[in-house]
TITIGU-729652 format. One record per residue (C-alpha): residue number from 1; y, x, z. Coordinates in Angstrom, 2 decimals. Example, Ala and Ser with C-alpha at 12.3 -4.5 7.8 and 13.67 -1.06 7.14 Angstrom:
2
<rec 1 <-4.50 12.30 7.80>>
<rec 2 <-1.06 13.67 7.14>>
END
This chain:
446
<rec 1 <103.68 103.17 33.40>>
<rec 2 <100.49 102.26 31.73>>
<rec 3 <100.01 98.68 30.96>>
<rec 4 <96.45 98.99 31.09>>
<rec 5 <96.35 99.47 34.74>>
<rec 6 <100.42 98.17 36.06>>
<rec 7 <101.24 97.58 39.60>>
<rec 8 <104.73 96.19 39.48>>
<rec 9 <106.70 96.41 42.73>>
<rec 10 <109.88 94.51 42.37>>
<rec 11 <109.66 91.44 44.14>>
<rec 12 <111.88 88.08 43.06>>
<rec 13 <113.60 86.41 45.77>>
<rec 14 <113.35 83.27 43.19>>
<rec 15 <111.25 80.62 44.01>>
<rec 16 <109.02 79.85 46.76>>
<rec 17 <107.17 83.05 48.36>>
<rec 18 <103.39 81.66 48.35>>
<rec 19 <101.69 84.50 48.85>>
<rec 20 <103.44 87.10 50.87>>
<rec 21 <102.67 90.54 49.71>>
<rec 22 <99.23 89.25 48.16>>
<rec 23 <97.86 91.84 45.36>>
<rec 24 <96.68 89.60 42.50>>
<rec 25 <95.36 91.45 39.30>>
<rec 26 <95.64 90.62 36.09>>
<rec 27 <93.29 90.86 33.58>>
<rec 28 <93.56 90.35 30.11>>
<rec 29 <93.51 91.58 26.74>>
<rec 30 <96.45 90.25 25.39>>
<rec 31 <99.57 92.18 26.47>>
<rec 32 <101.95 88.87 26.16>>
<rec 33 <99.85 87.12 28.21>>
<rec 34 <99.73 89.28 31.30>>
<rec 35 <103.20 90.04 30.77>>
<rec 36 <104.14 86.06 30.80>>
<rec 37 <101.54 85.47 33.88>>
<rec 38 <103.41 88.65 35.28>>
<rec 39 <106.73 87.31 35.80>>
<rec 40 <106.03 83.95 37.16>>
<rec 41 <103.83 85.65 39.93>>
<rec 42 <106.42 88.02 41.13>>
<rec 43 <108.78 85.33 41.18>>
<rec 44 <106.29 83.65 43.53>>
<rec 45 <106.10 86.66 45.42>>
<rec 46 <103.48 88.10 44.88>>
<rec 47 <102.83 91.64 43.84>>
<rec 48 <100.77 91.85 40.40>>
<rec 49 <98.60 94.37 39.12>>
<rec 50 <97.12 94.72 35.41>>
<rec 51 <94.46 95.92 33.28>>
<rec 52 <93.56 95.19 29.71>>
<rec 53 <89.62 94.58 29.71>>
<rec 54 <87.08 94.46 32.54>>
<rec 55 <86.03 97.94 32.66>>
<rec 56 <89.41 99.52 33.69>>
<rec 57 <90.20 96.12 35.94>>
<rec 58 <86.47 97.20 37.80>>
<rec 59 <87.77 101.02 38.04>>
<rec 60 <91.30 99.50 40.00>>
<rec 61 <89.01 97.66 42.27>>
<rec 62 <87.47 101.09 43.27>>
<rec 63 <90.41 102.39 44.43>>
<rec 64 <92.40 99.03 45.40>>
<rec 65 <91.24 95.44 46.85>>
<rec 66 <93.05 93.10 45.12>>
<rec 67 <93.13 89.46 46.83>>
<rec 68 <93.35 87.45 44.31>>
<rec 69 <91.69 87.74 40.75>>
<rec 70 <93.14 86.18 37.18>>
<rec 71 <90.64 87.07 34.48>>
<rec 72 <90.23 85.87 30.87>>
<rec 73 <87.20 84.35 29.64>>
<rec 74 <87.11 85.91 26.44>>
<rec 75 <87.32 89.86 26.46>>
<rec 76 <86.13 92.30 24.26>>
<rec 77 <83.32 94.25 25.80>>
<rec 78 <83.13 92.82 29.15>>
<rec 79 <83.69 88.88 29.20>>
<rec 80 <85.45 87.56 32.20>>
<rec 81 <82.02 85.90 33.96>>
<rec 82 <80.06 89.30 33.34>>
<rec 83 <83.35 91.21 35.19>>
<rec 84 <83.06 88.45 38.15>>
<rec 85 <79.56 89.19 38.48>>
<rec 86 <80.69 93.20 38.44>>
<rec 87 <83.47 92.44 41.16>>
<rec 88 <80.92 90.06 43.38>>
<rec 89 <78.96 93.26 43.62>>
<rec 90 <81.27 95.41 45.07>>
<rec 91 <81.18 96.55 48.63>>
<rec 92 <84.95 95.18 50.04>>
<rec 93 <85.81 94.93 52.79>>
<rec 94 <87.59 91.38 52.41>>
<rec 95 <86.81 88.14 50.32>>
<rec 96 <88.65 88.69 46.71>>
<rec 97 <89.41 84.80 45.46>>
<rec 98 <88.48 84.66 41.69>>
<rec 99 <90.52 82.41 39.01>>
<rec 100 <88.66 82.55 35.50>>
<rec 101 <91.49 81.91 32.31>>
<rec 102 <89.95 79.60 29.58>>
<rec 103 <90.35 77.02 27.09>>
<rec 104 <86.32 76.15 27.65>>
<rec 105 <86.16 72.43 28.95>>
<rec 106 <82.13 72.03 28.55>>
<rec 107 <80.52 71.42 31.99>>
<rec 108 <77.88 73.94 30.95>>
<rec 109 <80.24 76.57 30.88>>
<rec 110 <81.99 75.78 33.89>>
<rec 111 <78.28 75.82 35.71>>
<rec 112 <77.46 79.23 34.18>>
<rec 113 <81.43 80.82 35.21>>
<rec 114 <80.93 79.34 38.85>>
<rec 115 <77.24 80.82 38.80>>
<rec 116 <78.40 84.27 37.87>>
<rec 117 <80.75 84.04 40.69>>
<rec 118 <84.01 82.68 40.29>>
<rec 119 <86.14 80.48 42.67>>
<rec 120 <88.26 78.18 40.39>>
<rec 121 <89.33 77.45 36.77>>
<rec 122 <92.65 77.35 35.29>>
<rec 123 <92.84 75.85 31.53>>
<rec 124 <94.99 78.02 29.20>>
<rec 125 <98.17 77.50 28.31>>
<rec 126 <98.14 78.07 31.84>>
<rec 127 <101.21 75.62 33.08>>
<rec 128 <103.51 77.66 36.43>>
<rec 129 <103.41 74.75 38.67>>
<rec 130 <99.25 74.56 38.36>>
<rec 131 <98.95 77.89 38.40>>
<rec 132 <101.18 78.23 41.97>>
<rec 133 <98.75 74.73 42.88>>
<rec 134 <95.58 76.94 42.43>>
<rec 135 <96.80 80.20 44.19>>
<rec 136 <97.93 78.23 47.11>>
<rec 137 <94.65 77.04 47.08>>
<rec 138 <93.15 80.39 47.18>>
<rec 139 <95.85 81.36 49.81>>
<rec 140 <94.03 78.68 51.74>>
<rec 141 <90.74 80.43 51.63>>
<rec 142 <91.79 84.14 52.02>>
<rec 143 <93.78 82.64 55.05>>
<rec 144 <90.52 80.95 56.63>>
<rec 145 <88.36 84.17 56.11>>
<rec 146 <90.61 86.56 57.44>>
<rec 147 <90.73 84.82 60.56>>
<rec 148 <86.84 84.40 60.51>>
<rec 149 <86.55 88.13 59.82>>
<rec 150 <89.05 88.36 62.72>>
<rec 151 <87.19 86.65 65.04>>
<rec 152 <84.13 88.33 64.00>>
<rec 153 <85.46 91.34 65.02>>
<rec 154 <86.45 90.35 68.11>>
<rec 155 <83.17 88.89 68.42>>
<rec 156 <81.61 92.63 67.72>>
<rec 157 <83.32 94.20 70.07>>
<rec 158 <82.97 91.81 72.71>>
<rec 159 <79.47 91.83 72.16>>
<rec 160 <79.74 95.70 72.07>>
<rec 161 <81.02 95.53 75.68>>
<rec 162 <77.82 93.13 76.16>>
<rec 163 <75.22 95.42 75.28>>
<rec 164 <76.71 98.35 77.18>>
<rec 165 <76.91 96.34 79.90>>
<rec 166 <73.61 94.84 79.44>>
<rec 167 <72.21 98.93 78.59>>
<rec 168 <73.46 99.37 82.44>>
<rec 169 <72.30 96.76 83.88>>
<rec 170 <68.55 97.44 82.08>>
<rec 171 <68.83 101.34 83.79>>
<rec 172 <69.75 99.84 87.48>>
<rec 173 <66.96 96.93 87.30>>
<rec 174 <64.48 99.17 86.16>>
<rec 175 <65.55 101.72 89.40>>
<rec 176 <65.78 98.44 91.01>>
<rec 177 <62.03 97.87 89.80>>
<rec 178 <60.52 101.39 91.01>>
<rec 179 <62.68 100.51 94.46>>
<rec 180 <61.19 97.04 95.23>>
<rec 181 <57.55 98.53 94.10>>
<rec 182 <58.08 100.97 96.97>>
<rec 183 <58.68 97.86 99.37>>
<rec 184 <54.78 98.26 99.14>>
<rec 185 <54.23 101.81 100.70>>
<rec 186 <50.45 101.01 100.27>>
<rec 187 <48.20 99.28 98.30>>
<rec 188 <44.47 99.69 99.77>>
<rec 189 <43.64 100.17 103.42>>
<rec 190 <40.76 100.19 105.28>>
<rec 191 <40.25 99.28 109.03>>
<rec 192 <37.04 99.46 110.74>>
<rec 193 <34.31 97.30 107.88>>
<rec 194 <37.55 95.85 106.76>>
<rec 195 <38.95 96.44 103.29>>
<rec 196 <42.25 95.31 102.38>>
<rec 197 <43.72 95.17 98.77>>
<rec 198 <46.76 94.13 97.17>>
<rec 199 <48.65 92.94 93.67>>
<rec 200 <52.05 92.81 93.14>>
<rec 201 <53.11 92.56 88.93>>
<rec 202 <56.52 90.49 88.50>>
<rec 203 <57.20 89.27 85.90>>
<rec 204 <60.19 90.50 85.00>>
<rec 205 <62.05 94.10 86.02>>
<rec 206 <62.33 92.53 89.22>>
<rec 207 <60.58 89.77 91.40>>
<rec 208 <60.30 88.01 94.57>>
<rec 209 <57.03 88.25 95.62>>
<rec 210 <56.01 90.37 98.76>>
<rec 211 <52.46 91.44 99.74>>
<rec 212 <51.55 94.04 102.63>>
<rec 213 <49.80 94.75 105.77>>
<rec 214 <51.11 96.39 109.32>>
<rec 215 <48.86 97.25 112.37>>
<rec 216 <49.31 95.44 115.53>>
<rec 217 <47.18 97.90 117.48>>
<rec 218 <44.03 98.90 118.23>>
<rec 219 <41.84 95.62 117.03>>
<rec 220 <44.13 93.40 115.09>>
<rec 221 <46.31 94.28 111.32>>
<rec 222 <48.65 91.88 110.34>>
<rec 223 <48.56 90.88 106.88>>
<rec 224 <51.16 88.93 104.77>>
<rec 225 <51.90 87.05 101.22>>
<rec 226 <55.09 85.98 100.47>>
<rec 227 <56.88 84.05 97.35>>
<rec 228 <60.39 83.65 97.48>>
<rec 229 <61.91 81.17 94.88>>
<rec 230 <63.07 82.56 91.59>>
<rec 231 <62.19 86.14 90.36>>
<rec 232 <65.63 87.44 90.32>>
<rec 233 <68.45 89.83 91.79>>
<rec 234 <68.56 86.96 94.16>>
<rec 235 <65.03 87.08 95.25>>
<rec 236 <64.57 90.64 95.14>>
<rec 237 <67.21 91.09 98.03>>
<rec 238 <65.54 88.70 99.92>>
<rec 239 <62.28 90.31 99.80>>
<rec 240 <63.46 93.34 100.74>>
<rec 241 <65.33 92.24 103.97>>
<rec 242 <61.54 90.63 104.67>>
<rec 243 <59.86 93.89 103.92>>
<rec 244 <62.54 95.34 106.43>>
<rec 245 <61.24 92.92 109.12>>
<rec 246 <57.50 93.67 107.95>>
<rec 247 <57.22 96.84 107.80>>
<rec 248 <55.11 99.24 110.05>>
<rec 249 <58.32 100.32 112.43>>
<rec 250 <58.04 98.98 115.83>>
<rec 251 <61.28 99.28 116.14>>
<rec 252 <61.69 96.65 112.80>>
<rec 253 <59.09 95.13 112.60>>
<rec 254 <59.92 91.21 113.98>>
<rec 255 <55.99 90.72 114.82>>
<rec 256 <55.39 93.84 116.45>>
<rec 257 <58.55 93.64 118.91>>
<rec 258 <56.75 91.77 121.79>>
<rec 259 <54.19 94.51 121.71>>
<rec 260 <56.47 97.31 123.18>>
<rec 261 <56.06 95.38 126.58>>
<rec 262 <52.35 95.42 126.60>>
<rec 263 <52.64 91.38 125.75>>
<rec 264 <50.37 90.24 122.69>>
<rec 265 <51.97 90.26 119.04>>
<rec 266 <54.39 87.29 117.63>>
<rec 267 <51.44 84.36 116.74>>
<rec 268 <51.77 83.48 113.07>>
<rec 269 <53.17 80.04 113.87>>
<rec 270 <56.32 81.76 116.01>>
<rec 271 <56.75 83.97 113.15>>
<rec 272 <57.41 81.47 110.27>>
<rec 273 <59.77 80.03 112.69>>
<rec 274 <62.10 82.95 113.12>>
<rec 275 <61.79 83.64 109.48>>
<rec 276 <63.33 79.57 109.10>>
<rec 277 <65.93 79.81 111.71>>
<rec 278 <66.66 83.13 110.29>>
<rec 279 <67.66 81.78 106.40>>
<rec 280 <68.95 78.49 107.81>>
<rec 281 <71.45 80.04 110.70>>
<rec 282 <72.08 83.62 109.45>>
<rec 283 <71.63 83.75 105.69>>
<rec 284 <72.87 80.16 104.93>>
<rec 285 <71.90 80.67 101.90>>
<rec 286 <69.73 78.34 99.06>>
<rec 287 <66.90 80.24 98.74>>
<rec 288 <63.92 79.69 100.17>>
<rec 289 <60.19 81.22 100.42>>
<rec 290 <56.46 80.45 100.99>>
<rec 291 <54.21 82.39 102.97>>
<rec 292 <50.89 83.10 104.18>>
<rec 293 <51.10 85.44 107.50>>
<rec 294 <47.64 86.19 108.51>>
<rec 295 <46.72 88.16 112.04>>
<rec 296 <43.10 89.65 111.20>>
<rec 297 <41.04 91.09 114.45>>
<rec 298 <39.41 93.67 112.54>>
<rec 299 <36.89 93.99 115.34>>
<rec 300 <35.62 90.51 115.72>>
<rec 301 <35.90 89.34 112.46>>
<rec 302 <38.56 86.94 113.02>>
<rec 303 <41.81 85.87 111.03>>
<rec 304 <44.50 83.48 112.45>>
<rec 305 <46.87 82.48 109.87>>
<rec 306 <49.71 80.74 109.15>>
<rec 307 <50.18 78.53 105.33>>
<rec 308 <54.10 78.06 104.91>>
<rec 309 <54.07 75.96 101.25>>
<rec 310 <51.70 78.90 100.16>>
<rec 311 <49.01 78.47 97.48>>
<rec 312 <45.34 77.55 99.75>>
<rec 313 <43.56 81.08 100.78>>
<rec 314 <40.09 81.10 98.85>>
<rec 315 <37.26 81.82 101.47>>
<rec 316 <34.29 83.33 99.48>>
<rec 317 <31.07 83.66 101.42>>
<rec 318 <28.59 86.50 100.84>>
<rec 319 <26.18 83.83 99.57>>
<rec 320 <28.98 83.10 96.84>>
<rec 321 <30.03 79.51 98.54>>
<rec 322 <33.89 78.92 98.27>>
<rec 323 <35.86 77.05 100.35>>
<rec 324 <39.89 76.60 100.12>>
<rec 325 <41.65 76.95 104.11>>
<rec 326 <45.13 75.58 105.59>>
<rec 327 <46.78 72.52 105.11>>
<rec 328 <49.80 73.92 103.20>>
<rec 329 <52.50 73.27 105.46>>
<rec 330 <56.10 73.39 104.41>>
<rec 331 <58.20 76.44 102.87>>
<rec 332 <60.02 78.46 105.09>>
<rec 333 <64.33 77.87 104.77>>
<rec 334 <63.94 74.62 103.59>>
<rec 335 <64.23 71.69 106.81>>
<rec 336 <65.79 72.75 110.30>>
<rec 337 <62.50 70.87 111.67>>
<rec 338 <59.90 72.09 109.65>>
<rec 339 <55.98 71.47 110.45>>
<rec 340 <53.87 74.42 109.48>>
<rec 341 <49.94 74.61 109.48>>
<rec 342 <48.38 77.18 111.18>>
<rec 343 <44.18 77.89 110.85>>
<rec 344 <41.22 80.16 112.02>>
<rec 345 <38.92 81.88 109.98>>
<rec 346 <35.71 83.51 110.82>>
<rec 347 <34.58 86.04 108.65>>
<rec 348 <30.82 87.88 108.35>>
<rec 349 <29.92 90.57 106.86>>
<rec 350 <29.77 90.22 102.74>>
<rec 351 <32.58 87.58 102.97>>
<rec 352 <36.10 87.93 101.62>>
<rec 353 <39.42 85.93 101.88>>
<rec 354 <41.29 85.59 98.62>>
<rec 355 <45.69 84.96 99.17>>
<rec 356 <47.09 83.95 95.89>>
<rec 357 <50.79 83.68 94.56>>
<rec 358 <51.27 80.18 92.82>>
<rec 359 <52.16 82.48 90.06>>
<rec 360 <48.03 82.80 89.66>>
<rec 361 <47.36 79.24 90.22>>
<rec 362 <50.40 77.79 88.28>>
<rec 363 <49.46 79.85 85.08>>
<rec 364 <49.84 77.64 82.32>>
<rec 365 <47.89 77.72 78.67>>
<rec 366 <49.71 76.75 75.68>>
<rec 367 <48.98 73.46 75.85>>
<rec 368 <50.42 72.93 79.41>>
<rec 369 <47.00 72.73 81.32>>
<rec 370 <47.53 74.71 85.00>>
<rec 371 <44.79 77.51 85.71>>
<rec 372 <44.61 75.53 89.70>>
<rec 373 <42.25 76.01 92.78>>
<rec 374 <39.68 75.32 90.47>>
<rec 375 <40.29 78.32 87.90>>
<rec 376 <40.64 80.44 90.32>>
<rec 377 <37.40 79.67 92.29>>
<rec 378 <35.70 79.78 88.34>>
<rec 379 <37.20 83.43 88.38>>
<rec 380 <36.67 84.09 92.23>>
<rec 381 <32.84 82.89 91.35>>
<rec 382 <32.29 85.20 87.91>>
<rec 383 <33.24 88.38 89.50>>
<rec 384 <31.82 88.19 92.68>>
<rec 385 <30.26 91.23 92.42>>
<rec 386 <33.32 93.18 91.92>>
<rec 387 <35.26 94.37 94.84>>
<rec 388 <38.81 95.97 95.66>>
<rec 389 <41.01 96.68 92.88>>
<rec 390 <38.60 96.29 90.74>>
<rec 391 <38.55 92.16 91.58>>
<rec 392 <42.10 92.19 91.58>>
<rec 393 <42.16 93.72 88.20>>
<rec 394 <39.55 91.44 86.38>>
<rec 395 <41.64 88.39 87.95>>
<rec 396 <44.50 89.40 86.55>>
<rec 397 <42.89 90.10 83.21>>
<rec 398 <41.92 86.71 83.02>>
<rec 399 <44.76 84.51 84.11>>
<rec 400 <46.40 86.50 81.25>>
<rec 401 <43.59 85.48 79.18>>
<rec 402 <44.31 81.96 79.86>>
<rec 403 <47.89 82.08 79.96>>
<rec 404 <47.52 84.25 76.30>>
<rec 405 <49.85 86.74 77.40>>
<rec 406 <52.52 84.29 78.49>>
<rec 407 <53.64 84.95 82.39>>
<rec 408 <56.79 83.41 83.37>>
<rec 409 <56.12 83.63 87.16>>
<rec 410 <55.07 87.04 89.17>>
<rec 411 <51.84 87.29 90.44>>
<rec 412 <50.59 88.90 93.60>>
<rec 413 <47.59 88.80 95.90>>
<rec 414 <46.08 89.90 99.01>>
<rec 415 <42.00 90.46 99.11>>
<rec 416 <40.25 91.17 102.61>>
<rec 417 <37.14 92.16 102.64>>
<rec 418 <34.27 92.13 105.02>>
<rec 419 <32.07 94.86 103.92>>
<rec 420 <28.67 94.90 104.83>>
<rec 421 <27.51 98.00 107.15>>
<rec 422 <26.37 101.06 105.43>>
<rec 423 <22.75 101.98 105.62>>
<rec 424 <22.66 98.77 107.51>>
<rec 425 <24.55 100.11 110.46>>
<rec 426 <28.23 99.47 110.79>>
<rec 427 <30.89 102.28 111.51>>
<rec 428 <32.54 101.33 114.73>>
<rec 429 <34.91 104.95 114.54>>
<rec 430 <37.87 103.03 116.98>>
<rec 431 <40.54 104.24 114.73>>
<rec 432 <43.29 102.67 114.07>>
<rec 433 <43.75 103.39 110.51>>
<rec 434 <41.12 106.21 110.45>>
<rec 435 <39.11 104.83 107.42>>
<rec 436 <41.73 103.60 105.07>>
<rec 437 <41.20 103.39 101.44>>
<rec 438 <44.05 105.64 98.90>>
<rec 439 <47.82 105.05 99.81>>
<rec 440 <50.30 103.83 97.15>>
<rec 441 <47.89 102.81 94.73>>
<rec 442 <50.26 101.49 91.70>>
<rec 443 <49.17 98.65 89.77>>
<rec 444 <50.54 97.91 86.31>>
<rec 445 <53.76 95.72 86.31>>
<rec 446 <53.26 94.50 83.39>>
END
């Protein structure tokens, strides 16, 4: 066998067995002194590899991974801290503890050996019971890492299971996304000189904010903005059992039901109620949502509204003078006795009614300060002349401004919009819906 490069197998049932099956290496270029280190680590129980200088000691770690390291100082062509540095360098798979052999006492040249790498000292004559002290030493740290490396790859695959979990749960929200942006079938409409136009960006894949519109018949539209708390699965479910209620089905729809008899529509005020008995009684459930639930008579120019904890509607006259309506009442699922505030708006022709989601109002710049009622009248006021989407989009532009970027809430909106007669004569066609702006416009969720 060459001496150079030795593994001996032959294990000694003398002694204590400190490291069980360990793989230390000797290296050395004195044959009597690897033989004599040799025999006291087998008898230890360990098994004990050798090689004569660094080079052929750096060409057995290529093929092996020895755990434990005993290198001379002093070596001809490749000194023991230059050979550390060598073996730090190598790409193993496990922490190799290194023991440098020398007779050097100087505290400089202990600094440079434990710069270049190495773990621990032993003074030569090397004595058998210090040399077992230091190995079991090094046992200690080979023990410690494995089970860190363990654990980290425990750790890796758990968080393997994580991200493919996560990676599925990313495809569903984002189908979950496209399914709650359908919740709003459509995003313009026009009836009679009435324009109606709505914004609905959460923030995250999904969100629990809820705009639309429904006609009641002939005259009236009924037009809604809802925030339910959080912007989660949670909320998202919720919003879509109130879109199911909402929507344009008479058949569904929970303000349209009294209208199969010939009797009027559900007033706002009756329907906030049904929508609190309906999450206190049937839903039992934590959440709860604000609301603005607005019944617009499209011919006269009047809108009868409910404000359940909802953000003020902004009234902007043709003239440009704002004014905020409704005296907020209380959210909807919260108290079995709740008091709700219910107003009546006029509108001309050339004035508009602005709903907001607090996740407009509540926008926060980085230094805390709220956009409010009063940012958004300063916006309301600098784009007056815009109108539709177009408003909606320059609103949004700058409450992002303001916020820099930062949106932790969603943010929807409803516009209406009395628009002044063309040619100075207004269109009285008695359609229902027969003048309705583009269906299904989609706004940017981002």
């Amino acid at each position: 066998m060459d001496a150079a490069n030795r593994l001996s197998d032959s294990l000694s049932p003398l002694g204590p067995s400190f490291g069980p099956g360990r793989l230390v290496l000797l290296v050395d270029d004195s044959r009597a002194q690897r033989r004599m280190l040799s025999i006291q680590l087998q008898r230890a129980g360990y098994r004990v590899a050798e090689a004569e200088s660094g080079r052929s000691a750096l060409d057995f770690c290529a093929r092996q991974e020895p755990d434990i390291i005993l290198s001379d100082w002093m070596m001809p062509g490749m000194s023991g801290p230059e050979f550390c540095r060598e073996f730090r360098a190598l790409n193993r798979k496990s922490y190799g503890y290194f023991i440098l052999l020398t007779s050097k006492t100087d505290k400089s040249d202990i600094a440079f050996g434990l710069e270049s790498g190495a773990d621990d000292f032993l003074t030569k004559p090397v004595a058998g019971a210090e040399l077992l002290a230091r190995l079991l030493a090094g046992e200690r740290i080979l023990q410690v890492e494995e089970k860190l490396r363990a654990s980290n790859a425990q750790l890796q695959k758990t968080l393997d299971r994580l991200n493919m979990a996560q990676e599925a749960m990313e495809r569903d929200l984002r189908e979950a996304r496209k399914l709650q942006q359908g919740l709003v079938r459509e995003r313009s409409g026009r009836f009679d000189q009435f324009e109606l136009s709505l914004l609905l960006r959460p923030a995250g894949h999904i969100g629990g904010d809820l705009v639309g519109f429904f006609p009641i018949n002939q005259d009236r539209v009924g037009v809604y903005s809802i925030d339910v708390s959080g912007h989660g699965v949670t909320a998202a479910l919720l919003t879509a059992r109130l879109a199911a209620h909402l929507s344009g089905s008479m058949e569904q729809n929970v303000a349209r039901r009294a209208a199969q008899t010939g009797l009027d529509a559900v007033p706002p005020m009756a329907l906030a109620h049904f929508f609190n008995n309906m999450l206190l009684e049937e839903m039992q459930t934590d959440t709860y949502f604000t609301m603005v639930y607005a019944d617009l008579d499209f011919r006269r120019g009047v809108l009868r509204a409910v404000q359940a904890g909802h953000p003020h509607p902004l009234v902007q006259r043709r003239d440009g003078q704002m004014e905020l309506v409704g005296d907020g009442g209380m959210p909807v699922g919260v108290f079995a006795k709740p008091r709700f505030d219910e107003f009546e708006v006029a509108l001309n022709p050339g004035d508009r009614l602005l709903i907001a989601s607090d996740g407009i109002t509540e926008a926060a710049d980085p230094e805390g300060n709220l956009l409010g009622d009063e940012g958004l009248m300063e916006i309301a006021g600098g784009h007056h002349a815009l109108h539709g989407h177009n408003f909606l989009d320059a609103m949004s532009f700058c409450v992002s401004q303001f916020s820099h970027g930062e949106r932790h809430d969603d943010i929807s909106a409803v516009l209406i919009e009395y628009r002044e007669p063309v040619s100075g004569k207004a269109r009285r066609d008695g359609g229902l819906l027969g003048d309705r702006g583009p269906a299904g416009r989609a706004d940017d969720p981002g």
